[in-house]
Predicted model as a PDB file, atoms N, CA, C, CB and O in Angstrom, pLDDT in the B-factor column:
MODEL        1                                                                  
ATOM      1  N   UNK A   1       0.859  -1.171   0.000  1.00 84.00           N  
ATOM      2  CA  UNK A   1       0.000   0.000   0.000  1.00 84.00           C  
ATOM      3  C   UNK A   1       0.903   1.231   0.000  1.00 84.00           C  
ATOM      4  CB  UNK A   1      -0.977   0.000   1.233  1.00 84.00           C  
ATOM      5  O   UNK A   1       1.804   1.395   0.823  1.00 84.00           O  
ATOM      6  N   UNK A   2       0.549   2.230  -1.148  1.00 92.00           N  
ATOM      7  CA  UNK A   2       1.371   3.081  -0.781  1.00 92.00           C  
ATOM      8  C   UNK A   2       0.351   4.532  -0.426  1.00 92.00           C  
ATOM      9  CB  UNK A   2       2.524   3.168  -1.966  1.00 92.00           C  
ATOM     10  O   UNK A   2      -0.720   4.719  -1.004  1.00 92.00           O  
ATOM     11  N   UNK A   3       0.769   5.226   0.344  1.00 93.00           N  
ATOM     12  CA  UNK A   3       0.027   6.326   1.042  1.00 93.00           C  
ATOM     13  C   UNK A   3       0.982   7.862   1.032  1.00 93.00           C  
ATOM     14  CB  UNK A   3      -0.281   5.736   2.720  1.00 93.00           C  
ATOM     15  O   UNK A   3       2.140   7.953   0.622  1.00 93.00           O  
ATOM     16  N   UNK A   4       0.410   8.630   1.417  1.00 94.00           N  
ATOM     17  CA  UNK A   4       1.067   9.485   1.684  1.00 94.00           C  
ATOM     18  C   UNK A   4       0.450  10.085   2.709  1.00 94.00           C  
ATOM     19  CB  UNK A   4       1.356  10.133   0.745  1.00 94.00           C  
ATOM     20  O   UNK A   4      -0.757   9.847   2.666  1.00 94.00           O  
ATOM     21  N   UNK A   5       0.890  11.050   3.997  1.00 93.00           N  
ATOM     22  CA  UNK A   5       0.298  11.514   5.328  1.00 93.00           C  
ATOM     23  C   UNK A   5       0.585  13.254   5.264  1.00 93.00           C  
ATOM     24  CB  UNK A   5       1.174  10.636   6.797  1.00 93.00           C  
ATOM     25  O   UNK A   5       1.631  13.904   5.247  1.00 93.00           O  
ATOM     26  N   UNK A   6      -0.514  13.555   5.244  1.00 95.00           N  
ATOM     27  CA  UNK A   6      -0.068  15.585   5.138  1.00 95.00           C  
ATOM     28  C   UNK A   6      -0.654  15.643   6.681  1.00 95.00           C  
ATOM     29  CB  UNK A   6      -1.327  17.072   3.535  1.00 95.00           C  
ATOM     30  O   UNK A   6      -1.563  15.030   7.242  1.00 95.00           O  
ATOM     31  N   UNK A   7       0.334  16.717   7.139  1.00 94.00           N  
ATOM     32  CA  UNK A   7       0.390  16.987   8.806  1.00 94.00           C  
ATOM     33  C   UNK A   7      -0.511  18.258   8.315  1.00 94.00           C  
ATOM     34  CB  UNK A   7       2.222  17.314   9.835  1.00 94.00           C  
ATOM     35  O   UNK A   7      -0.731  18.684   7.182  1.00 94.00           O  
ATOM     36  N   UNK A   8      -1.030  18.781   9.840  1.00 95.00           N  
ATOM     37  CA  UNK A   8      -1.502  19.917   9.889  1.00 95.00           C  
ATOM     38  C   UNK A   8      -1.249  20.765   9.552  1.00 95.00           C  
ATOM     39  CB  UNK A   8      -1.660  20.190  10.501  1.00 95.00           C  
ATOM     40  O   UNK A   8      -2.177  21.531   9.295  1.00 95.00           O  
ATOM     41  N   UNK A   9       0.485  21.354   9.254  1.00 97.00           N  
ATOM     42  CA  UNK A   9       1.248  22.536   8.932  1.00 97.00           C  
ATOM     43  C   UNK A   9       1.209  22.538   7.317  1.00 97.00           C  
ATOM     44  CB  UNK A   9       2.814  22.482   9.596  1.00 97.00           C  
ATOM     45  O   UNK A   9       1.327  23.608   6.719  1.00 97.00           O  
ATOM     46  N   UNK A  10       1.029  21.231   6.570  1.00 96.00           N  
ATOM     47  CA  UNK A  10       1.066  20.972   5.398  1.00 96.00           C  
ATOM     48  C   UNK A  10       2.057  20.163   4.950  1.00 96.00           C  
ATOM     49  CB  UNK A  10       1.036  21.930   4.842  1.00 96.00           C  
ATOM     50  O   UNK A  10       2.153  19.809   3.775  1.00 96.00           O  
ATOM     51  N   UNK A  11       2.757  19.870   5.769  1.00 96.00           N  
ATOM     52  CA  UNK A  11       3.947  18.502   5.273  1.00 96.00           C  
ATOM     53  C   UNK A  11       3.631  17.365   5.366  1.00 96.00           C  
ATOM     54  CB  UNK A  11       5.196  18.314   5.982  1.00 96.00           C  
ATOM     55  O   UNK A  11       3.356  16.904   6.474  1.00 96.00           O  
ATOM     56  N   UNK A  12       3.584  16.624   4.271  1.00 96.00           N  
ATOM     57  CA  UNK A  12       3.820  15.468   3.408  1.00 96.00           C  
ATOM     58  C   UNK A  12       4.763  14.424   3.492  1.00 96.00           C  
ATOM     59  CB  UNK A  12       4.026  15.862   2.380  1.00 96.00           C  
ATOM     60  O   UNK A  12       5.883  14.608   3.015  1.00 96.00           O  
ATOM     61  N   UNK A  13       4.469  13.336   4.039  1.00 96.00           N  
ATOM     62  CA  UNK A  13       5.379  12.567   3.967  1.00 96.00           C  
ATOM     63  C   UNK A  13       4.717  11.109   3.460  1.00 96.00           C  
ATOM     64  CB  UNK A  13       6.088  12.623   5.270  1.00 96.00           C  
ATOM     65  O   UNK A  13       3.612  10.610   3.679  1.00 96.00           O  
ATOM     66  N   UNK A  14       5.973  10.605   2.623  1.00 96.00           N  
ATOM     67  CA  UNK A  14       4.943   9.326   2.088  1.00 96.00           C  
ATOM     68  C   UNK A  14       5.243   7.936   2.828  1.00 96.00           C  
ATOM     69  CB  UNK A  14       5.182   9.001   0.326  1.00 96.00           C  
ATOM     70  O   UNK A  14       6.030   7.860   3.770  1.00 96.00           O  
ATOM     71  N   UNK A  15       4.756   7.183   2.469  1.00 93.00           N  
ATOM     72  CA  UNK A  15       5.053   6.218   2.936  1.00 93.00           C  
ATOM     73  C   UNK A  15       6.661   5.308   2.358  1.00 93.00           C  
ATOM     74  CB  UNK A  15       3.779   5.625   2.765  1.00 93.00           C  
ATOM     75  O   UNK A  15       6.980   4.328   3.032  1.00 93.00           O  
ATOM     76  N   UNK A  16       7.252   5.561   1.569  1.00 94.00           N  
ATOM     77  CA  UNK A  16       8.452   5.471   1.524  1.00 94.00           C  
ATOM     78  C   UNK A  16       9.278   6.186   2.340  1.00 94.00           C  
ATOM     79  CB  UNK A  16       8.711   5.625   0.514  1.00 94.00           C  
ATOM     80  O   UNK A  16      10.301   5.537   2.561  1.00 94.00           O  
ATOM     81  N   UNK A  17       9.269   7.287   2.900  1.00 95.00           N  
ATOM     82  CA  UNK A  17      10.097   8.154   3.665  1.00 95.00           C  
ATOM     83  C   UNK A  17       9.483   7.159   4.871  1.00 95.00           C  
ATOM     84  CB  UNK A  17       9.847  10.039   3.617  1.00 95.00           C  
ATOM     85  O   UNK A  17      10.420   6.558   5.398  1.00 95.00           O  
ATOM     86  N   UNK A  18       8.314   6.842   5.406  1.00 93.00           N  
ATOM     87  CA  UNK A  18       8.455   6.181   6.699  1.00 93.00           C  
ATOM     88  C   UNK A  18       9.067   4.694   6.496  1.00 93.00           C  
ATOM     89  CB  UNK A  18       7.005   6.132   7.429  1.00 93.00           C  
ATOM     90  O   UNK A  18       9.821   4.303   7.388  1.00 93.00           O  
ATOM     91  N   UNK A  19       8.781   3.732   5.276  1.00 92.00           N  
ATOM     92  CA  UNK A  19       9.583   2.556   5.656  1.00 92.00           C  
ATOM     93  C   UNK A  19      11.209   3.027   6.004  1.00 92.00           C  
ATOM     94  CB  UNK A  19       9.503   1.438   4.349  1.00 92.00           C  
ATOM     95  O   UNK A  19      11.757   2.886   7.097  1.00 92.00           O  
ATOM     96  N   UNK A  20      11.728   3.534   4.955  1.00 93.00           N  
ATOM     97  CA  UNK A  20      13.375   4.438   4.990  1.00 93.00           C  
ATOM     98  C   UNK A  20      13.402   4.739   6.569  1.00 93.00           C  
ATOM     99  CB  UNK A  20      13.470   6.303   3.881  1.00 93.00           C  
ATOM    100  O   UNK A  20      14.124   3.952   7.181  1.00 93.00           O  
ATOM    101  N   UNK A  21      12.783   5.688   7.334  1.00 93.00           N  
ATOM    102  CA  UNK A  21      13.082   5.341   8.743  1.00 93.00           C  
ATOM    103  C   UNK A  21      13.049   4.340   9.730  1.00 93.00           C  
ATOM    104  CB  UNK A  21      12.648   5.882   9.190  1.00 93.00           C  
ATOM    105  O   UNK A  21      13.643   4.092  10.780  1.00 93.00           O  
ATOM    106  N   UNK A  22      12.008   3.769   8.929  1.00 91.00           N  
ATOM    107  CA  UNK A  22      11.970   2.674  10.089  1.00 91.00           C  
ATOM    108  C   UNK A  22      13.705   1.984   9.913  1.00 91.00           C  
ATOM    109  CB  UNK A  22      10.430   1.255   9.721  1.00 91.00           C  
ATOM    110  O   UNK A  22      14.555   1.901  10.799  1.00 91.00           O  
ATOM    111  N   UNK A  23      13.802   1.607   8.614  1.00 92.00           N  
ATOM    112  CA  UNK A  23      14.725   1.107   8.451  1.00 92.00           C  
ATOM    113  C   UNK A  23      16.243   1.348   8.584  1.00 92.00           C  
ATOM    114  CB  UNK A  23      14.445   0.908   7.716  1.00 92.00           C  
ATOM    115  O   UNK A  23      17.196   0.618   8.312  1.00 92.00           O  
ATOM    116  N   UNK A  24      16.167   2.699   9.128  1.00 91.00           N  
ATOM    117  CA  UNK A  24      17.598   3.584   9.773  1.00 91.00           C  
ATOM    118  C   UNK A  24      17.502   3.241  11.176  1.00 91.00           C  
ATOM    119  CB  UNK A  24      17.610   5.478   9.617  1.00 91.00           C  
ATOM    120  O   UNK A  24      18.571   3.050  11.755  1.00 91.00           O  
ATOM    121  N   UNK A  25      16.475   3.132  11.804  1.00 90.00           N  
ATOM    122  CA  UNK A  25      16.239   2.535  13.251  1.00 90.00           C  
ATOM    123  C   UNK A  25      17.000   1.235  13.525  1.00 90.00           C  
ATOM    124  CB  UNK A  25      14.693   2.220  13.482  1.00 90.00           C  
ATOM    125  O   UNK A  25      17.348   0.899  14.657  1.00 90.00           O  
ATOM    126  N   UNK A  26      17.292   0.354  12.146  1.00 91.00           N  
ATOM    127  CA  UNK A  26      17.391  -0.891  12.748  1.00 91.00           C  
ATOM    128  C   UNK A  26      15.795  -1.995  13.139  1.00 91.00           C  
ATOM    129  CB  UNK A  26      18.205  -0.419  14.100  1.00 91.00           C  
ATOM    130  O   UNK A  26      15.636  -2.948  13.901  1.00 91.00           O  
ATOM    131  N   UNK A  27      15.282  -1.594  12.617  1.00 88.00           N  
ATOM    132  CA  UNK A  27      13.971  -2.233  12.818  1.00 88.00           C  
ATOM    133  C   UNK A  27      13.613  -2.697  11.325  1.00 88.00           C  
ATOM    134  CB  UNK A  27      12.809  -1.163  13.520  1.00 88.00           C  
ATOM    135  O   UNK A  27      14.079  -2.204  10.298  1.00 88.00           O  
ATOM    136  N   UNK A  28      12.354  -4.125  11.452  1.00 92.00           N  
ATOM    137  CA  UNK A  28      12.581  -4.647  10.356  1.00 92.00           C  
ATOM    138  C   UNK A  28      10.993  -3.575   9.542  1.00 92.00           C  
ATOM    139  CB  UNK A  28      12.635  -6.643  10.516  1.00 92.00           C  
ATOM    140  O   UNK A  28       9.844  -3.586   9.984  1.00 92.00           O  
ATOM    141  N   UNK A  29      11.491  -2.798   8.340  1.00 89.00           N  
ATOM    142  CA  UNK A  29      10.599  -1.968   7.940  1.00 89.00           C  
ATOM    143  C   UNK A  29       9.517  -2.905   7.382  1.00 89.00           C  
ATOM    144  CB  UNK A  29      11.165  -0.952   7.004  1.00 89.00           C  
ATOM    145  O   UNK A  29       8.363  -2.481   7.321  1.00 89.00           O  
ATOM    146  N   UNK A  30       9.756  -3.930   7.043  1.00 90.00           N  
ATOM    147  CA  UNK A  30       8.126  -4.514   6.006  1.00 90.00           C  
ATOM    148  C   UNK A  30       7.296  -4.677   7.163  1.00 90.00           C  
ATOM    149  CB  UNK A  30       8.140  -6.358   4.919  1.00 90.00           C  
ATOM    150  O   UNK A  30       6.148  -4.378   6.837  1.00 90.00           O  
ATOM    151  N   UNK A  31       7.389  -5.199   9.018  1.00 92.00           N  
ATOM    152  CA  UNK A  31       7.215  -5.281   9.753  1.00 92.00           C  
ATOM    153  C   UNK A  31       6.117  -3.840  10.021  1.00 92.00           C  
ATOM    154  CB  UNK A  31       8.339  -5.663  10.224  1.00 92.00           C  
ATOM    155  O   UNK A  31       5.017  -3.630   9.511  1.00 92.00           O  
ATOM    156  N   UNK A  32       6.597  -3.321  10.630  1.00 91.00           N  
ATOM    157  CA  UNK A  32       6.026  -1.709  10.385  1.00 91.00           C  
ATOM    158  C   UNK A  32       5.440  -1.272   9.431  1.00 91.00           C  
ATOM    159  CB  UNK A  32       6.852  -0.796  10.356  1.00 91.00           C  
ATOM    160  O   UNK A  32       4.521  -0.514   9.742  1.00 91.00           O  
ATOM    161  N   UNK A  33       5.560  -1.406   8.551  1.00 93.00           N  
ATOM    162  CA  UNK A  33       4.771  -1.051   7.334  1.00 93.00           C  
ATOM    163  C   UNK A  33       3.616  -1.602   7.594  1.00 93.00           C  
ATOM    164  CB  UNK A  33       5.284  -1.490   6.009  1.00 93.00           C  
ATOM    165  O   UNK A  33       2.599  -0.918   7.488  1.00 93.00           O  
ATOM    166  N   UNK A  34       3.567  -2.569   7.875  1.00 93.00           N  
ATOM    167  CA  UNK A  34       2.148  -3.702   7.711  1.00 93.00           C  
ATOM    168  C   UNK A  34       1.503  -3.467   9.198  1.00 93.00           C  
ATOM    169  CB  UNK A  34       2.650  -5.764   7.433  1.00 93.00           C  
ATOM    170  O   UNK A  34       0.423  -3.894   9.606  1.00 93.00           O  
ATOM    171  N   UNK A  35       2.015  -3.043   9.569  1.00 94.00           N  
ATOM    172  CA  UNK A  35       1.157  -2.322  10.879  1.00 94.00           C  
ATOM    173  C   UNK A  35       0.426  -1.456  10.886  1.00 94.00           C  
ATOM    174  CB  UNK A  35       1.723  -1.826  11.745  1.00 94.00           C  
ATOM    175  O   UNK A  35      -0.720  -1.366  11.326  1.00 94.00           O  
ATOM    176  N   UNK A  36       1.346  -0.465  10.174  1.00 93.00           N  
ATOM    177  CA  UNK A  36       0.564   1.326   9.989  1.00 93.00           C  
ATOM    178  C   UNK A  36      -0.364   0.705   8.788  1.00 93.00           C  
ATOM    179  CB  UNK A  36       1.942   3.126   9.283  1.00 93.00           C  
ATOM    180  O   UNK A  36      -1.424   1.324   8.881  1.00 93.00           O  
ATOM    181  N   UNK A  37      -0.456  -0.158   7.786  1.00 94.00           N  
ATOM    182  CA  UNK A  37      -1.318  -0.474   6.933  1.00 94.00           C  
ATOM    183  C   UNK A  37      -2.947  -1.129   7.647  1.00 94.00           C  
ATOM    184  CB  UNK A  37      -0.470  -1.468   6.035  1.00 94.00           C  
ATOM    185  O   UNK A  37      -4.148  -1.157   7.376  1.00 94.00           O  
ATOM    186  N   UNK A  38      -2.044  -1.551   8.626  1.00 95.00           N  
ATOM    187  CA  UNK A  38      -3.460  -2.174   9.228  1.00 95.00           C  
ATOM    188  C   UNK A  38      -4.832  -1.454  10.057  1.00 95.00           C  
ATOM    189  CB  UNK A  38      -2.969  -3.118  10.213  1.00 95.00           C  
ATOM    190  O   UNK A  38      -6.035  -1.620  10.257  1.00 95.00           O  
ATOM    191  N   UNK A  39      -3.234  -0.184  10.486  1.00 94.00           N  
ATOM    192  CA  UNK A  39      -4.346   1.110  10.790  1.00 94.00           C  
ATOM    193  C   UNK A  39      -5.218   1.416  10.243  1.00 94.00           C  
ATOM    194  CB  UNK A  39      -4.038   2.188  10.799  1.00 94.00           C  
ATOM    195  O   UNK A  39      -6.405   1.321  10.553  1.00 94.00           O  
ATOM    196  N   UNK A  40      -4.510   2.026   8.919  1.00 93.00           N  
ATOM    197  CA  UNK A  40      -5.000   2.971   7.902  1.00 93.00           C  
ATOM    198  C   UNK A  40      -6.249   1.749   7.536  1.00 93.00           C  
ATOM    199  CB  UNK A  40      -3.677   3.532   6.486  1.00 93.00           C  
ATOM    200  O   UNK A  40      -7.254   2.028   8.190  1.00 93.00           O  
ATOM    201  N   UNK A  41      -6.419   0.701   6.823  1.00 94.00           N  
ATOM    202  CA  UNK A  41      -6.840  -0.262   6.612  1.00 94.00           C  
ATOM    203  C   UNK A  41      -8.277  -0.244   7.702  1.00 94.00           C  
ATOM    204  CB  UNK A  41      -5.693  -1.263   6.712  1.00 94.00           C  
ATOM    205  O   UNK A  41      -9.372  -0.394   7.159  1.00 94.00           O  
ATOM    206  N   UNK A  42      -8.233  -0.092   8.953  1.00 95.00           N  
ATOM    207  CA  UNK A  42      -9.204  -0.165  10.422  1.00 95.00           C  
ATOM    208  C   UNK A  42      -9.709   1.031  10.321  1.00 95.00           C  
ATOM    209  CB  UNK A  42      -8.463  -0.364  12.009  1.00 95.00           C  
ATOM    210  O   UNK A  42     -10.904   1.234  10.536  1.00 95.00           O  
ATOM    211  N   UNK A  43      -8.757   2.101   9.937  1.00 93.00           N  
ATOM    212  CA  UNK A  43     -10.127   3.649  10.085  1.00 93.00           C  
ATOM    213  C   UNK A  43     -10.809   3.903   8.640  1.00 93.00           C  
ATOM    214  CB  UNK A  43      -9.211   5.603  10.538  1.00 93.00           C  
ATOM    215  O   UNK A  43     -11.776   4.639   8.441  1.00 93.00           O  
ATOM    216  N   UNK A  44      -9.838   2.850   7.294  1.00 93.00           N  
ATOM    217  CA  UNK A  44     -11.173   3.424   5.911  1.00 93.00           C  
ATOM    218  C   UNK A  44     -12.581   2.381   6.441  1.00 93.00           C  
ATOM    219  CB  UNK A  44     -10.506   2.765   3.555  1.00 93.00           C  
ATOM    220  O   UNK A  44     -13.709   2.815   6.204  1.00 93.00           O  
ATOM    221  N   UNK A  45     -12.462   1.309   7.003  1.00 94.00           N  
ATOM    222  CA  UNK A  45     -13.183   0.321   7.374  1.00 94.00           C  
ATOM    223  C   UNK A  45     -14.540   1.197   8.385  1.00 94.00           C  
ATOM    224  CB  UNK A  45     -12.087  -0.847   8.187  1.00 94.00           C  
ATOM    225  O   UNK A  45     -15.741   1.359   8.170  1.00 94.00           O  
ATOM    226  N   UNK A  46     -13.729   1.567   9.395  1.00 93.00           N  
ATOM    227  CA  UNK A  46     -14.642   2.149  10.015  1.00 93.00           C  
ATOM    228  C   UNK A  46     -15.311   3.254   9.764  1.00 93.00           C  
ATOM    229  CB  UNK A  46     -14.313   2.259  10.863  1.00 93.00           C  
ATOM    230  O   UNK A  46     -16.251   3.538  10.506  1.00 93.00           O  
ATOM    231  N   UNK A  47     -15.051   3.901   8.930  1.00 91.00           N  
ATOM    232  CA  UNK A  47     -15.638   5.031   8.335  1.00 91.00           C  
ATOM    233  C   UNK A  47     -16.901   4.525   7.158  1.00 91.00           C  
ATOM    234  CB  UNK A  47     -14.336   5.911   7.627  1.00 91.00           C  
ATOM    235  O   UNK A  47     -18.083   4.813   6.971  1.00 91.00           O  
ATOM    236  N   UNK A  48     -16.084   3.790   6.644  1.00 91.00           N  
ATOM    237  CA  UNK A  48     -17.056   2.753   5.419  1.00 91.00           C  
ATOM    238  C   UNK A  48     -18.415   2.422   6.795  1.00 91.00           C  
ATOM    239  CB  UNK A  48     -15.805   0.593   4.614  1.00 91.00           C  
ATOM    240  O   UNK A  48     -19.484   3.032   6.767  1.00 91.00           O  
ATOM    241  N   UNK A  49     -18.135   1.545   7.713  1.00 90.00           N  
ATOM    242  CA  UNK A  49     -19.187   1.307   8.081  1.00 90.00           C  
ATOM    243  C   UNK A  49     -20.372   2.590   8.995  1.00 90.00           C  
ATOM    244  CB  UNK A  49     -18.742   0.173   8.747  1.00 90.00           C  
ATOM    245  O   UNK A  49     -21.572   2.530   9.261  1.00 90.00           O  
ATOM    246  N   UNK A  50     -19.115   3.850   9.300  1.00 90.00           N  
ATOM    247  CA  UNK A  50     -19.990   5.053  10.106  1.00 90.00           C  
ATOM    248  C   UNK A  50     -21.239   5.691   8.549  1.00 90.00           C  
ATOM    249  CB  UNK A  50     -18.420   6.771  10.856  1.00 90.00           C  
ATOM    250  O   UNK A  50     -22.402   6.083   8.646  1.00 90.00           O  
ATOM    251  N   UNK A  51     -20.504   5.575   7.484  1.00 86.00           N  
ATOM    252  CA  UNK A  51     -21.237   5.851   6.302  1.00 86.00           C  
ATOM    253  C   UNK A  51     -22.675   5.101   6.299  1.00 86.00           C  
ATOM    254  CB  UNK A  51     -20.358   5.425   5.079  1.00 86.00           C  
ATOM    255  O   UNK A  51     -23.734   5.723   6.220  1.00 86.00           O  
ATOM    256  N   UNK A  52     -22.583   3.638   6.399  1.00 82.00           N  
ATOM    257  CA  UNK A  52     -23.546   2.704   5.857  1.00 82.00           C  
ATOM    258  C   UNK A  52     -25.345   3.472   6.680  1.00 82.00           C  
ATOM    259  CB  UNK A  52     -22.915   0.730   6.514  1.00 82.00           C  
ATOM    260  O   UNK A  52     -25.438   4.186   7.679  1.00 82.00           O  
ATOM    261  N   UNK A  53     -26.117   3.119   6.066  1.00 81.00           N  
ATOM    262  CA  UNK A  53     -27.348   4.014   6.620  1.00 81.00           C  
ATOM    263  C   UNK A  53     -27.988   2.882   7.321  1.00 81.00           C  
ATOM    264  CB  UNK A  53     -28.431   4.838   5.410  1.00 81.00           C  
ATOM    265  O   UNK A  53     -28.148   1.740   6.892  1.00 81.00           O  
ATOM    266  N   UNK A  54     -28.370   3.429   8.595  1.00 75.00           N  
ATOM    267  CA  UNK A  54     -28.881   2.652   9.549  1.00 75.00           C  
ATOM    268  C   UNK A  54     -30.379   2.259   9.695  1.00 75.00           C  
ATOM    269  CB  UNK A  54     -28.513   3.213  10.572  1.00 75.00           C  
ATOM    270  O   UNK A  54     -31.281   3.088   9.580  1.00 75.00           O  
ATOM    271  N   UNK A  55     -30.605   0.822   9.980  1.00 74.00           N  
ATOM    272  CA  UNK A  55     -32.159   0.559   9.971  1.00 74.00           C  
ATOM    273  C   UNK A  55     -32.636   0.508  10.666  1.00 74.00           C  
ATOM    274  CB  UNK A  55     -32.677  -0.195   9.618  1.00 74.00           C  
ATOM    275  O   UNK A  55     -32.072   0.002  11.636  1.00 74.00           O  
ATOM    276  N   UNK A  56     -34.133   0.978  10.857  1.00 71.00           N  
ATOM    277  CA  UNK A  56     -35.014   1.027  11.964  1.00 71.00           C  
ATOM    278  C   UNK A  56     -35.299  -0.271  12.546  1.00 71.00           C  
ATOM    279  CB  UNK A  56     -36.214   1.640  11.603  1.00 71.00           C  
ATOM    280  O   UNK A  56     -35.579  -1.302  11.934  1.00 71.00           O  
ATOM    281  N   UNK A  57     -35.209  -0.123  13.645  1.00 64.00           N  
ATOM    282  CA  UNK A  57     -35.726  -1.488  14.517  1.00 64.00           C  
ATOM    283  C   UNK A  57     -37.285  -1.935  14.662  1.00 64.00           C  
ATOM    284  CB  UNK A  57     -35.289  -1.273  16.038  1.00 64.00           C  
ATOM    285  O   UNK A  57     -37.581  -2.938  15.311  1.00 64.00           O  
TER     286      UNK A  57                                                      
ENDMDL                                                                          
END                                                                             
């Protein structure tokens, strides 16, 4: 998955610049990657379902 994250101030960072750190850490980046994917992955999900229109009981 590739993404990119704009901060509040307006900076941009993609998701290549975060595996590249992870991977200056010494940490294993595909590891991390697939984490923050799982985020990102859990809030389009949950939003998908805050969207869906709700039925009367």
């Amino acid at each position: 998955m590739k993404f990119t994250v704009t901060l509040e101030d307006g900076t941009v960072i993609s998701s290549h610049d975060i595996a590249v750190s992870i991977k200056r850490e010494g940490r294993d980046a595909e590891c991390g990657m697939r984490q923050i994917e799982f985020v990102i992955q859990r809030v389009l999900d949950q939003r998908a379902t805050d969207a869906e229109p709700k039925r009367l009981a």
